[in-house]
N, C-alpha and C positions, 0 to 999 in steps of 0.2 A: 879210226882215221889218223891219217899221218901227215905232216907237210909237206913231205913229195910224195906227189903223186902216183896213187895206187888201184891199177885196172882193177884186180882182185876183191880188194875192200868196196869197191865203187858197184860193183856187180852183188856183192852181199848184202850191201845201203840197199841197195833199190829192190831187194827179194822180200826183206824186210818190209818196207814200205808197201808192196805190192801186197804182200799176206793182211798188214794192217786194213787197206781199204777192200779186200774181201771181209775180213771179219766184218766191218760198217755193212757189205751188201748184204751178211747173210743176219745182220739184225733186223733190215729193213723187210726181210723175209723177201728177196727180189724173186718176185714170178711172174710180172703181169707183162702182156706181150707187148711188144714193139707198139703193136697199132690199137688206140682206143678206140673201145665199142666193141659188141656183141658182133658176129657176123650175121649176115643179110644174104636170105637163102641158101644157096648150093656153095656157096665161098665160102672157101676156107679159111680156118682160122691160123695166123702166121704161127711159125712155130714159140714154146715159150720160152724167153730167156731170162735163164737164171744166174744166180750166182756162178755154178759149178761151170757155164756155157761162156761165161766173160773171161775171154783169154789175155793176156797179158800184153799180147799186143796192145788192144783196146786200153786196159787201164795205164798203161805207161806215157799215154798221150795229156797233155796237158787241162785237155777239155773234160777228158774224164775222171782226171784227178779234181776238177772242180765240181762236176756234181756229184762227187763223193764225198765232198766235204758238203756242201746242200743239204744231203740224204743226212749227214750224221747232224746238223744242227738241226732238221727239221726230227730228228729221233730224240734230242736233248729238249725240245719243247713240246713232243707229244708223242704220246705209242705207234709205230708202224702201222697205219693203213693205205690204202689203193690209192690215194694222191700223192704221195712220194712215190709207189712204187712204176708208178704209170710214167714220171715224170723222169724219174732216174732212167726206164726202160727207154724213152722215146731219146732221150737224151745219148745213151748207151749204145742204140742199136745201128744207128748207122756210120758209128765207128770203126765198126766189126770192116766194113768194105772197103776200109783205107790201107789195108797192109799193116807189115812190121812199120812202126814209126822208127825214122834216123835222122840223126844230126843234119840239121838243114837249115837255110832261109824258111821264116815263116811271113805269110802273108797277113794285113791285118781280120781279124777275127773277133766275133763278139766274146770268147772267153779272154783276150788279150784286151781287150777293150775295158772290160769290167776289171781287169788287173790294175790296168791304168788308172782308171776312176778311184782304187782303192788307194794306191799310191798317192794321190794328187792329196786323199783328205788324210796322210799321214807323214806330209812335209809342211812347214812353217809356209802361210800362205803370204806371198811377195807379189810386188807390181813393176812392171817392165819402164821404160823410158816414158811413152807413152800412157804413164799410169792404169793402163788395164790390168789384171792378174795374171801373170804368166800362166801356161797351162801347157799339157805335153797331150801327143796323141801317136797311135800307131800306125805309121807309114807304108806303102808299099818300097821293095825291093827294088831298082835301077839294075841292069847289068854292069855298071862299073862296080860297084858296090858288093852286087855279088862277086865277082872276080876279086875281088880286096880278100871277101873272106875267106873264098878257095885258097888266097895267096899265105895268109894270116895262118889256116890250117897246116898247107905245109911247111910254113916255118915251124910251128909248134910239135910239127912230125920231125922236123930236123932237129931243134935243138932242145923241146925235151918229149919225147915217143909218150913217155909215160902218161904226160898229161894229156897229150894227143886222144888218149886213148880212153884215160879218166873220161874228159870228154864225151867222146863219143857212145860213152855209155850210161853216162848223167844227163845228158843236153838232150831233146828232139828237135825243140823249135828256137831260133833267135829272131827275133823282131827286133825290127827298127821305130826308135822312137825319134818325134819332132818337136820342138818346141824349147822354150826355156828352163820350164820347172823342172826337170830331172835328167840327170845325166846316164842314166840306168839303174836296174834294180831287179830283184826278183823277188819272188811272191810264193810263197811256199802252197798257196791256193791252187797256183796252176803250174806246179814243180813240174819241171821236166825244160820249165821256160828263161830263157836270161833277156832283157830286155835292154837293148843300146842305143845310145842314143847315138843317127847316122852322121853323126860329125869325127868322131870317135874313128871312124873309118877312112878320114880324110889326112893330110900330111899337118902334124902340128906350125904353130909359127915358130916354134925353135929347131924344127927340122924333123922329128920325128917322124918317119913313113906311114902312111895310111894300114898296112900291114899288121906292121908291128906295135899300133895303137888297138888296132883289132882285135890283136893276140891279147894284150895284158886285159881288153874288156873282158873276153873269153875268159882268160884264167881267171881273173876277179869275181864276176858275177856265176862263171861254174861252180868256183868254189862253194859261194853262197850256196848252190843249191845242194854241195856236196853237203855240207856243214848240215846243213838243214836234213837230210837224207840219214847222216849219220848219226845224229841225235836224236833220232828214232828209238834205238837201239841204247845207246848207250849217252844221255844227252852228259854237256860239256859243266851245267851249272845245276846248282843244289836246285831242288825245289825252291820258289819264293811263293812266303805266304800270303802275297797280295795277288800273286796272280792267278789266272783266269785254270779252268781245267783244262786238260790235255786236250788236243784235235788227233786228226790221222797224225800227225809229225809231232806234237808234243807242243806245235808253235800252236799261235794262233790269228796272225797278220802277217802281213808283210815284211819282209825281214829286216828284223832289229826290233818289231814290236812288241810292247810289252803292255801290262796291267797302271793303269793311273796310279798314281804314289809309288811308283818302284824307284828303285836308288837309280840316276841318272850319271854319270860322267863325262867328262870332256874326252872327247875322242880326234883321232888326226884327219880324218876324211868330212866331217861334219860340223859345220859352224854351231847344231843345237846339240844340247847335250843329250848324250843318245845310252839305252840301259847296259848292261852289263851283257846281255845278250849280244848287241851290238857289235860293242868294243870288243868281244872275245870274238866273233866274225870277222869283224877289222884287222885283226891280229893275222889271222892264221888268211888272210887274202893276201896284207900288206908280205907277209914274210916270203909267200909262194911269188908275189910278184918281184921281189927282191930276187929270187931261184928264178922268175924266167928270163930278168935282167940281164944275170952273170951270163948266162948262156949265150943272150943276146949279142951283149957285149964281144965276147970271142969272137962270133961272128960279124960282127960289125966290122974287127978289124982285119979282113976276107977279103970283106965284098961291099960295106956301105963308103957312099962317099963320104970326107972327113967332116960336113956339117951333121950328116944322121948318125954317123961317129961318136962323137960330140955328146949330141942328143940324149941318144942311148945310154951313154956312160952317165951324161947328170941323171936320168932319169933315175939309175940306177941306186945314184946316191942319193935324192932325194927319197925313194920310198924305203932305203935302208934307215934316214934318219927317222921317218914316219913308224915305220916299224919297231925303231929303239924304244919310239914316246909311247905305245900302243903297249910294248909288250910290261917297259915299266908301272904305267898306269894299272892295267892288267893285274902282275905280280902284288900292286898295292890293296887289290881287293881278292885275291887270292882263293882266301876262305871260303869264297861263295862257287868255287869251283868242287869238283866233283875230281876224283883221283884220273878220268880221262883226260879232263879237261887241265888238270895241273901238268899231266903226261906232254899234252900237244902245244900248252903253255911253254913248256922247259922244249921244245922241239924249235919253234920261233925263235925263242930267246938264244937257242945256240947257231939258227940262219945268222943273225943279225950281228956273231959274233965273229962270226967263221969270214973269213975274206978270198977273193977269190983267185 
């Protein structure tokens, strides 16, 4: 993986990943058909789906990528028999009738729903004005909002294709989130997904267009899933001896999580201090967002009026500073990287350097 953005690598992440959660189905020994029970007289028995039958389609959806990760926790607390495999099947089988999955508005769903629940118990829990606990939840789509994103899209096709394109071959579903507890995030549980919150979509109070706040969630929360995708293959930090064994992706929560007593740091996006996993995600989002800034920026001075102008250009500066604190931090823990992760490390560090 690279800091700008790379169809190629992005299509190799996800083969990778997709190979990993067949190896989970064929431990689970997947054979039991769509439909439980025996058949009852002349009725036939549906056909069986197996591992070799689950096309890529199906596993690249987000719903699938969670009960593949089910399947592999229920095979880590006991040997494969006919209650996972019934469960994964019934689970599996009527994805098959949805198509290729693409870059799209998602509606809300009980696998985004449970993403969320895991999110909520993995942020410092806070109480609103009203002293109740803030809480988030997943929203349905508005057509103006849709239209934001379509708009958000083709900017990112204008001014950088590349990531346009990362995108479109990392992302399936974006959900809208409500509420106060989280501003977005992703979940490596149900990878495929970036989760926004629908404010994010709206014109900031310093001027910022609804668009182009769009675009930098997109690039931010894809990244995460790239990152997540790529370190599959070849992940970014050593081994830590506190933490937990590998999943399908090597994570095993929500992104940034980590094992209880792992070394924690101050990071620029987050009030608590967050692991080294985190901060080196942090890194390599804050810097791509600085790359879709400059871009922005040019165009800004086109075609936005001189307040979004404006806007755009602090913005630019603002996650350039964020980026400097991120990748400094970073470089001071270093050692605990892995020679890719030092590679994409020194990649940041020359964003932040380079001016535009």
């Amino acid at each position: 993986m690279h800091v700008e953005a790379d169809v190629r690598g992005a299509v190799e992440d996800r083969r990778e990943v997709l190979e990993r959660m067949r190896a989970v189905l064929d431990r689970v020994e997947f054979g039991e058909s769509a439909r439980s029970g025996p058949p009852r007289g002349s009725e036939e028995r549906e056909p069986m789906l197996t591992a070799a039958s689950v096309s890529d389609d199906v596993l690249r959806r987000p719903a699938a990528v969670e009960a593949v990760h089910t399947a592999q926790r229920a095979l880590r607390s006991r040997p494969p028999s006919r209650e996972p495999r019934a469960a994964l099947a019934a689970l599996l089988g009527p994805l098959a009738g949805d198509g290729p999955p693409a870059f799209g508005p998602a509606e809300p769903q009980e696998h985004l729903r449970r993403s969320v629940a895991r999110a909520l118990r993995s942020v410092p829990a806070r109480t609103g004005r009203d002293r109740a606990p803030v809480t988030a939840r997943v929203v349905a789509w508005d057509a103006e909002r849709r239209q934001v994103l379509v708009r958000a899209m083709d900017l990112l096709a204008e001014v950088w294709p590349e990531m346009a394109g990362e995108l479109a071959e990392t992302v399936t579903e974006v959900a809208l989130l409500d509420g106060d507890a989280i501003d977005g995030f992703t979940d490596f549980t149900v990878h495929g997904v970036v989760l926004v919150h629908r404010d994010r979509l709206t014109t900031s109070a310093s001027g910022l267009p609804g668009p182009v706040r769009c675009a930098e969630a997109l690039v931010h929360e894809g990244t995460h899933n790239r990152c997540n995708a790529a370190a599959v293959t070849e992940p970014f930090l050593l081994p830590d001896p506190a933490g937990e064994g590998p999943s399908v992706s090597g994570r095993t929560s929500v992104s940034g999580g980590t094992a209880p007593g792992a070394l924690r740091v101050a990071t620029p996006l987050r009030a608590d201090p967050r692991p080294l996993s985190g901060l080196f995600q942090q890194t390599v989002v804050l810097a791509r967002g600085v790359l879709l800034y400059r871009g922005l920026a040019a165009l800004a001075v086109l075609r936005m009026p001189a307040r979004a102008e404006r806007a755009v250009v602090a913005r630019e500066a603002r996650l350039t500073a964020s980026a400097r604190q991120a990748v400094d931090t970073l470089t001071a823990h270093s050692g605990a990287l892995t020679d890719t992760g030092r590679a994409l490390l020194d990649e940041c560090a020359a964003v932040t350097r380079r001016s535009r």
